[in-house]
C-alpha positions as CSV (number, residue, x, y, z in Angstrom):
1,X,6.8,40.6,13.8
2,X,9.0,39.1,11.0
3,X,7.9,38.3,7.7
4,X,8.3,35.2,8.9
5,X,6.5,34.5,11.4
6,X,3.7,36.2,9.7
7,X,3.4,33.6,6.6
8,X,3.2,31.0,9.5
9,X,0.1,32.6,11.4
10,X,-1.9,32.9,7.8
11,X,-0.7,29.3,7.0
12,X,-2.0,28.1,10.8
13,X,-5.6,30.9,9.6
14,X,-5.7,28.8,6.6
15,X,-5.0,25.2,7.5
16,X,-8.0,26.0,10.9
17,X,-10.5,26.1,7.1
18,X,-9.4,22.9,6.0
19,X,-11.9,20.1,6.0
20,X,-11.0,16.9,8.2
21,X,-10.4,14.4,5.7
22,X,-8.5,17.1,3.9
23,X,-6.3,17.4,6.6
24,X,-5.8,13.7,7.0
25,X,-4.9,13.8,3.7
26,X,-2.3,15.6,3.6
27,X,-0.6,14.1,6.9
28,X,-0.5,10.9,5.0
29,X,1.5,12.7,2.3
30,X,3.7,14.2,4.0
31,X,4.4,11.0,6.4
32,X,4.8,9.0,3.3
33,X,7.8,11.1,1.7
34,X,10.0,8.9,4.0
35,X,8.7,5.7,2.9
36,X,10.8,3.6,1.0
37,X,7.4,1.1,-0.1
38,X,4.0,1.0,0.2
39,X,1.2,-1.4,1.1
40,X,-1.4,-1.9,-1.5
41,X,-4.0,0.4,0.7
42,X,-1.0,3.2,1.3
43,X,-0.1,3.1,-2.6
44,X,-4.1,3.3,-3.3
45,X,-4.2,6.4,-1.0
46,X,-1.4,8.1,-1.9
47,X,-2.2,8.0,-6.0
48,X,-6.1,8.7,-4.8
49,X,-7.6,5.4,-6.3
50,X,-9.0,2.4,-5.4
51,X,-6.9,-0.4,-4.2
52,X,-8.3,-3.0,-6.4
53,X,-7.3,-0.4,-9.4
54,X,-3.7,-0.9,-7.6
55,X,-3.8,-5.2,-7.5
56,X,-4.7,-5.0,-11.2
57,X,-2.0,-2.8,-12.0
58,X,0.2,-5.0,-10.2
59,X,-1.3,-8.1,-11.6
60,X,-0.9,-6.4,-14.8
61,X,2.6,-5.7,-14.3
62,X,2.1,-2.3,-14.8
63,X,2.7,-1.4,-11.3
64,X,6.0,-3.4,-10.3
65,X,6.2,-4.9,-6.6
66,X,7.2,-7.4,-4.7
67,X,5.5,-10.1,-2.3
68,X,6.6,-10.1,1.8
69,X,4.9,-13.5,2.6
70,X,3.2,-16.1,1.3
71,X,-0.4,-14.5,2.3
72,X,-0.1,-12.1,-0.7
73,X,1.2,-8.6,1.4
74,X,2.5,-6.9,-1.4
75,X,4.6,-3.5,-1.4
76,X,5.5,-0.7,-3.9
77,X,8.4,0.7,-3.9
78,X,8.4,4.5,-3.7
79,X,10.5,5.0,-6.9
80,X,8.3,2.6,-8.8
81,X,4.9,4.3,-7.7
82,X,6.3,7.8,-8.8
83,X,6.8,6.3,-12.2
84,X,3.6,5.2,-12.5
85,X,1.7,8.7,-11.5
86,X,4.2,10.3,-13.8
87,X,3.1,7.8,-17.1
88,X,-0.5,8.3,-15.7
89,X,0.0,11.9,-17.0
């Protein structure tokens, strides 16, 4: 067996110990590094906060987004979110 294919069977051993929500997680990540924006919720999930901590921030201005429609949806751009966890440092 390659090396290869050996690092993939102790990855799959490892992930099989990983707690649900864990999991869940990280597909979320890994489905939002295609994303161009996010919702208020996906922006919350992906920085691991609250989404009222988010609608300040944007209220605030410290988070920079733009409205869709006239009910308030909101989105982040990507760029503008990885500023912010970058500042949060």
């Amino acid at each position: 067996m390659t090396s290869f294919k050996k690092r993939i069977e102790r990855i799959n051993e490892r992930i099989q110990l990983f707690p649900l929500t864990e999991l869940l997680k990280l597909e979320r990540w890994i489905d939002s590094r295609d994303q161009k924006a996010f919702s208020i919720k996906q922006a919350a999930d992906h920085l691991n906060m609250c989404a009222d901590t988010i609608r300040k921030a944007v209220r605030e201005k410290r988070i920079r987004g733009f409205q869709i429609n006239k009910l308030g949806a909101w989105r982040i751009p990507k760029e503008e979110l990885e500023r912010f966890m970058e500042e949060g440092k």
